[in-house]
C-alpha positions in Angstrom: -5.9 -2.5 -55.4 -4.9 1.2 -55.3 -5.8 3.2 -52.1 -8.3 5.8 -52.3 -7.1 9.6 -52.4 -7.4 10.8 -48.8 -9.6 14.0 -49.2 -7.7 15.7 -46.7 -4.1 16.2 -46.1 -2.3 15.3 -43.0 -2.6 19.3 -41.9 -6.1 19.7 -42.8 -7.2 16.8 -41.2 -5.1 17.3 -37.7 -6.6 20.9 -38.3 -10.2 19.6 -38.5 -10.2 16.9 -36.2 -11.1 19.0 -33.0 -14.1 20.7 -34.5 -15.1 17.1 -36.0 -15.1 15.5 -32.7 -16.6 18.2 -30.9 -19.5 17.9 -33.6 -20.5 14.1 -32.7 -19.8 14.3 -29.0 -23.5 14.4 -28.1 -24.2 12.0 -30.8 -24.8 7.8 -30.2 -22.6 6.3 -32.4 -23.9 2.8 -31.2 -27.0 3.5 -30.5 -26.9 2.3 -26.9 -28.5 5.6 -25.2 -24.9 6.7 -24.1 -23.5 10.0 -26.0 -20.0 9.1 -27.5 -18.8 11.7 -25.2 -19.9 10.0 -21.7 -18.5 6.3 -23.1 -15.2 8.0 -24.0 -14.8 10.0 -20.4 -16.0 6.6 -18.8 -13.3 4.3 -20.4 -16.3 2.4 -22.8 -16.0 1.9 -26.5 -18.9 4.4 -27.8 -18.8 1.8 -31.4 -19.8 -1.1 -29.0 -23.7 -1.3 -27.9 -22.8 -3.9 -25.5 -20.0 -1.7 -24.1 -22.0 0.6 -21.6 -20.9 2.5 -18.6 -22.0 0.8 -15.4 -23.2 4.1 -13.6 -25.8 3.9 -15.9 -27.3 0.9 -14.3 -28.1 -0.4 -18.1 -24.8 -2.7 -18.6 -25.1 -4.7 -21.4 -22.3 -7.0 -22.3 -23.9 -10.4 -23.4 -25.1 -13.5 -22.7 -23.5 -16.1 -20.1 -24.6 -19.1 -19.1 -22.6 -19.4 -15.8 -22.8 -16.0 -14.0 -25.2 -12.9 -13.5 -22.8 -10.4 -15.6 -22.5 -7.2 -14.6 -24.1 -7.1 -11.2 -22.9 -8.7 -8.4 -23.1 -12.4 -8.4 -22.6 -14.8 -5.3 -21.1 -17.9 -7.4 -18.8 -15.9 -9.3 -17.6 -14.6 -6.1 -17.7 -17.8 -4.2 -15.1 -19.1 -7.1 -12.8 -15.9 -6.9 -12.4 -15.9 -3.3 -11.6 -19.8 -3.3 -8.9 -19.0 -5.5 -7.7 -15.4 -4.0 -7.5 -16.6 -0.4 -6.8 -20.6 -0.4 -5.2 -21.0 -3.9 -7.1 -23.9 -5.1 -10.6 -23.7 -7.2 -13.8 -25.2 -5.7 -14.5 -28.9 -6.9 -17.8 -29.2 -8.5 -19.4 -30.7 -5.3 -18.4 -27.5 -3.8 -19.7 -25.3 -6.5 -23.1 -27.7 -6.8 -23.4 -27.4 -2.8 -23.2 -24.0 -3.4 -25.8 -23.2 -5.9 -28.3 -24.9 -4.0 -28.1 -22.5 -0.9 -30.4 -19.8 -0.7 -28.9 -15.9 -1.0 -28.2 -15.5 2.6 -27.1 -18.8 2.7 -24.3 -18.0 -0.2 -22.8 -15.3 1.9 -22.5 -17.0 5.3 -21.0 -19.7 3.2 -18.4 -17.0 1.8 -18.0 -15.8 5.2 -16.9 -18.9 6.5 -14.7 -19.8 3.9 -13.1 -16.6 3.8 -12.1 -17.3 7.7 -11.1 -20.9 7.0 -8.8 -19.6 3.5 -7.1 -17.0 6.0 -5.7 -19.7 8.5 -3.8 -21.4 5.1 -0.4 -21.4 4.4 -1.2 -19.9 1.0 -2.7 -16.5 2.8 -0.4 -16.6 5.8 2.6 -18.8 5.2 6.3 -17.9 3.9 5.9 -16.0 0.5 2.3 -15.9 0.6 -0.7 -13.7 -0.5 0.2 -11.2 2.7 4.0 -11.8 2.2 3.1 -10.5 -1.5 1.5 -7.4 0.4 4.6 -6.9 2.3 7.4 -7.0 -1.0 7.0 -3.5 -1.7 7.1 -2.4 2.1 10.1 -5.0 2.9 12.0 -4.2 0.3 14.1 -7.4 0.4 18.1 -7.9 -0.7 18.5 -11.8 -0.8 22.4 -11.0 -0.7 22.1 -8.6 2.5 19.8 -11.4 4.4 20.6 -13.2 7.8 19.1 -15.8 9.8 17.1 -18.5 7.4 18.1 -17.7 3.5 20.9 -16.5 4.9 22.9 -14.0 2.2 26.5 -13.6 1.1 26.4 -10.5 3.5 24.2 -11.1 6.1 23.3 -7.6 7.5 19.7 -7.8 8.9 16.9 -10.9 9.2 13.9 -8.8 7.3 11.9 -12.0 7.9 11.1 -10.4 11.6 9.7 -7.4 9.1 7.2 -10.0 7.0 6.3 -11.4 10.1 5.2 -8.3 12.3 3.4 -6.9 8.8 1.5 -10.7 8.5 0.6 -10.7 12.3 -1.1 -6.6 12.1 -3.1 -8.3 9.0 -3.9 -11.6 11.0 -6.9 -12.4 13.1 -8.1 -9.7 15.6 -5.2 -7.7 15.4 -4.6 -4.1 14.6 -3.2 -3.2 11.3 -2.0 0.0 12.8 0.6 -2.2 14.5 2.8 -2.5 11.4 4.1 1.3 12.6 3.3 1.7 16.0 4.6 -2.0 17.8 6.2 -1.9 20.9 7.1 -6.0 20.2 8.4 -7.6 17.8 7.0 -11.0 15.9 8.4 -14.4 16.2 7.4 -16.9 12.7 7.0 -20.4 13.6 6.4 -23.3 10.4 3.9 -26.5 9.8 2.0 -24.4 9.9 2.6 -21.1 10.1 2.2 -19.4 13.4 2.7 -15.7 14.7 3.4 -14.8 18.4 4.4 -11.9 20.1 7.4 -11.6 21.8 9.9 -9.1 23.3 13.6 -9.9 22.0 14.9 -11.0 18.4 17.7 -11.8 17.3 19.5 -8.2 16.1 16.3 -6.5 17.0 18.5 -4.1 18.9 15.9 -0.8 19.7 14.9 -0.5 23.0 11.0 -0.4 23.6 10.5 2.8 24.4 11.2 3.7 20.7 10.0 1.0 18.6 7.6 1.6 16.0 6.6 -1.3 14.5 8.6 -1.8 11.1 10.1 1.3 10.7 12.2 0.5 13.2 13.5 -2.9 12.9 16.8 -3.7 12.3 16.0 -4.5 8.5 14.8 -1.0 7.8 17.1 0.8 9.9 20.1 -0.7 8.0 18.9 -0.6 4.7 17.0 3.2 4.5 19.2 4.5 7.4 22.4 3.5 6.1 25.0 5.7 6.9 23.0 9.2 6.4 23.1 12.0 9.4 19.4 12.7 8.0 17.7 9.5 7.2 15.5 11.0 4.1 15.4 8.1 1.9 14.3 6.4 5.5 11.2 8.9 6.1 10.0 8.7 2.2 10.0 5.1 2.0 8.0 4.6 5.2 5.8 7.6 4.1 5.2 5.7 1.0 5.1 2.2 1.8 2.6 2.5 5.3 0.8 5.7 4.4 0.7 5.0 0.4 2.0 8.5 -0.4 5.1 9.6 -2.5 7.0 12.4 -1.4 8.5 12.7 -5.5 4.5 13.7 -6.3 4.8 16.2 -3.2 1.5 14.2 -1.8 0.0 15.0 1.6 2.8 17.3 2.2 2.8 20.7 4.1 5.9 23.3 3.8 7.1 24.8 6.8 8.1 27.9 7.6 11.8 28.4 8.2 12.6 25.3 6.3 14.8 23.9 4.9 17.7 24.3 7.0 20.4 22.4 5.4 21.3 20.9 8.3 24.1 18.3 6.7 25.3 20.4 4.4 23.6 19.1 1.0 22.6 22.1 -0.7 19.0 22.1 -0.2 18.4 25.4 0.5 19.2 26.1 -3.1 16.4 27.4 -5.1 15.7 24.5 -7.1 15.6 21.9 -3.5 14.3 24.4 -1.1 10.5 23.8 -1.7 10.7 20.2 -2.2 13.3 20.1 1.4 11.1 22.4 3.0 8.5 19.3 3.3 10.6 16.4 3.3 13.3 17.2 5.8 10.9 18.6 8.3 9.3 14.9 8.0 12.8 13.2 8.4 14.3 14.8 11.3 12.0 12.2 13.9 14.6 9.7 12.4 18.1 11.5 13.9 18.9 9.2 17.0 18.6 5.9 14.5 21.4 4.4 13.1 22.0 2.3 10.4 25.1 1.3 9.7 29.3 2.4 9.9 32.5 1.3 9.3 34.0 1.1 11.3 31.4 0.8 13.6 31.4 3.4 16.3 32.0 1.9 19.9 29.4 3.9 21.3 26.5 3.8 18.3 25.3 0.3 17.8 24.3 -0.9 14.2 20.2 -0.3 14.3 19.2 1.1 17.0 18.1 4.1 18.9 21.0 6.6 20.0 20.2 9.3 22.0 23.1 12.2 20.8 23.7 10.2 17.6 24.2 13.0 15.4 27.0 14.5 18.1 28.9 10.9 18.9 29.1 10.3 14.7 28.9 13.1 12.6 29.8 16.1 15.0 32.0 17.8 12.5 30.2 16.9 9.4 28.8 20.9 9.4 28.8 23.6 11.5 24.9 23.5 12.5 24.4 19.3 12.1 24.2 19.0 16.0 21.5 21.6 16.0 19.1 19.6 14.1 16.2 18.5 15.7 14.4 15.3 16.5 11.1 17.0 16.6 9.0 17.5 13.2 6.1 17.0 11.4 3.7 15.1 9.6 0.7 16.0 7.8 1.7 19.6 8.3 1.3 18.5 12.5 4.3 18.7 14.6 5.4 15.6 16.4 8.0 15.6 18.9 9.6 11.7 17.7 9.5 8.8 15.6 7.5 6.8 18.0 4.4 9.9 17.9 5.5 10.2 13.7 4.2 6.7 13.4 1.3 7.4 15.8 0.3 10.2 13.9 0.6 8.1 10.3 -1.1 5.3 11.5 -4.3 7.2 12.5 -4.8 8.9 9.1 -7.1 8.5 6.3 -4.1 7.8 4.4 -3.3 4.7 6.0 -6.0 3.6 5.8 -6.9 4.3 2.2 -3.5 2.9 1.5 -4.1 -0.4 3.6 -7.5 -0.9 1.7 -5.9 -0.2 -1.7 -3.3 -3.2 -1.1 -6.1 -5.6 -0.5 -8.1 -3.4 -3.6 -5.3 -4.5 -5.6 -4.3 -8.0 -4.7 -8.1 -9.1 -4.7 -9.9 -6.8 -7.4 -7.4 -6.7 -9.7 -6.8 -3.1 -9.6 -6.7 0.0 -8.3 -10.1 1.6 -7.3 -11.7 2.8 -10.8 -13.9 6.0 -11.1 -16.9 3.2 -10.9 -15.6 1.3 -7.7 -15.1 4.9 -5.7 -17.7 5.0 -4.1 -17.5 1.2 -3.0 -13.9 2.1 -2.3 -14.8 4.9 0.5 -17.0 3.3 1.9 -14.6 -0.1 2.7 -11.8 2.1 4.2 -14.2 4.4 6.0 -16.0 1.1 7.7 -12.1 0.0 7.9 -11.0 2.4 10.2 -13.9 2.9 12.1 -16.7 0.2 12.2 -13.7 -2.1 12.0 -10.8 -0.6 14.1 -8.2 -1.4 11.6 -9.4 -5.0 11.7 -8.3 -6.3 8.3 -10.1 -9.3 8.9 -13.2 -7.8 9.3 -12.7 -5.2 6.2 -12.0 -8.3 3.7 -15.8 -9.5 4.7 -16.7 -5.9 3.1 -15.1 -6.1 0.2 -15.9 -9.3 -0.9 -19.2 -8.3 -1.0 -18.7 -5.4 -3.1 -19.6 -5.3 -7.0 -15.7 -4.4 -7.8 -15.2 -7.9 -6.3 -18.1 -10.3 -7.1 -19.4 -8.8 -10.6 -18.1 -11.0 -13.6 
């Protein structure tokens, strides 16, 4: 069968379009009391009556049987965080137990097996749901690897770095301790135990300047490397603890007098200098820790804290490299090292907004949406201050939320 003529050509309709959707913007298309407009600025189908925007407290999406869809319901819930936290569905005695309880009943029942699923192996243990977490923070090279797994070129254990991150998550503990430890972590199996302790193998920085993961030997040797100015070090941290990316130019302040081109790289050219003026200031707490050389210097051990790094390994590299400083700043606030850098990051909003969006993403699905914001603030806010970086206590919130228990 032949097509119908179009009655506009390709340029007359492109020319038209604007004006035609502008026309039916305040229209109803679908007749469910939301103008096309709002559905399409909302992310809902303006065709669809049963696809409604859920700030207007009228979502419509169908019948079901099982679950209260659209609002927040306690079985649904129940079955997600069984799945999200131990791995394994409830059985139907479980779910018929469950049903029977009364409202507040449900939630103490959540409550409890939320505590219970975070002692598992499948939340805690080797490659778990908080060793997922950790992957983008880790950063892991099998072939670089030492101790268990051990690689081709065994370099650095970063299972000390999965095991300080699960411990800050774990329990009681402070979540802020995955930058700011003065200890390292020691993993112990069936099951799956965390402890403190003092001395690692090839943990080799000295207590005084520790801070938690940024400083392990893992980290050191893989962002350090061989650089005088550990950039790639500071952005990864920057992104991976405080959930910021230098490339976007996020929660970063320029500073006067900056950049200085310390190591010679050409970044006081006028294409680098604005982006340099922000990230090197943030890079210079990292001077005095090495990553790796060959040969290795006799007097600057592989990952670790060197006081006069700089002079002892690179102290012809430039004419002003051994005038760069160890002091510099984050969030636009000078800090006078690496250990007060981390102490600085790990009292922020944005560490805590970026700790929350992790869990956000590993239980909801997602990032926050426009329609879970408000939910979203109010889970980091309690997070960092109701909850003192308790991560335990925080994952009690959000389950409760609608992002997390509305089908």
């Amino acid at each position: 069968m032949p097509h119908a003529a179009r009655p506009l050509s390709d340029g007359d309709f492109a020319a038209a379009l604007p004006s035609a959707l502008k026309a039916v913007e305040a229209q109803d298309a679908d007749g469910d009391g939301v103008p096309n407009l709002v559905e399409i600025q909302r992310g809902t189908f303006p065709a669809d009556p049963n696809s409604v925007p859920t700030e207007t407290g009228r979502c419509q999406a169908g019948e079901n049987p099982q679950y209260d869809v659209c609002h927040y319901d306690a079985r649904f819930a129940y079955n997600r965080l069984l799945l999200d936290f131990c791995g394994t569905p409830p059985t139907y005695a479980q779910l018929k137990e469950f049903n029977a309880l009364s409202a507040d009943a449900k939630l103490a029942r959540m409550d409890a097996e939320l505590d219970r699923c975070t002692q598992s192996e499948f939340w805690r243990g080797k490659n778990g749901q908080l060793w997922k977490l950790a992957h983008p923070k880790v950063r892991p090279v099998g072939s670089l690897k030492a101790g268990e797994d051990k690689g081709v070129v065994p370099l650095a254990d970063y299972y000390d770095d999965y095991a300080l991150y699960a411990y800050a998550q774990l329990d009681d503990h402070d979540a802020r301790e995955v930058m700011t430890a003065k200890h390292f972590v020691l993993r112990e199996t069936h099951p799956t135990r965390y402890s403190v302790t003092q001395t690692l193998p090839m943990q080799a920085v000295d207590e005084l300047h520790r801070a938690g993961n940024i400083t392990s030997a893992w980290s050191l040797i893989y962002f350090v490397m061989f650089s005088a100015l550990p950039r790639n070090a500071a952005s990864q941290a920057y992104r991976a603890y405080l959930g910021l990316d230098i490339a976007k130019q996020e929660g970063l302040f320029s500073i006067p007098g900056e950049p200085r081109d310390y190591d010679g790289k050409g970044v006081d050219a006028p294409a680098c200098a604005a982006c340099h003026a922000t990230l090197d200031p943030l890079s210079y707490p990292f001077r005095n820790y090495e990553g790796l050389s060959f040969p290795r210097h006799p007097e600057v051990p592989w990952a670790s804290y060197v006081p006069g790094r700089i002079e002892k390994r690179f102290p012809n590299a430039t004419p002003i490299i051994t005038q760069m400083p160890e002091t510099g700043y984050l969030f636009g606030q000078p800090v006078s090292n690496l250990v007060e850098w981390a102490q600085v990051g790990a009292n922020s909003d944005a560490f805590a907004i970026a700790a929350v969006t992790d869990y956000w993403k590993l239980l909801v699905g997602h990032p926050p949406t426009a329609e879970e914001h408000a939910e979203f603030v109010a889970t980091w806010k309690r997070f960092k201050g109701t909850h003192q970086y308790r991560v335990q206590r925080m994952l009690h919130d959000l389950i409760r939320t609608e992002a997390y228990g509305a089908p």
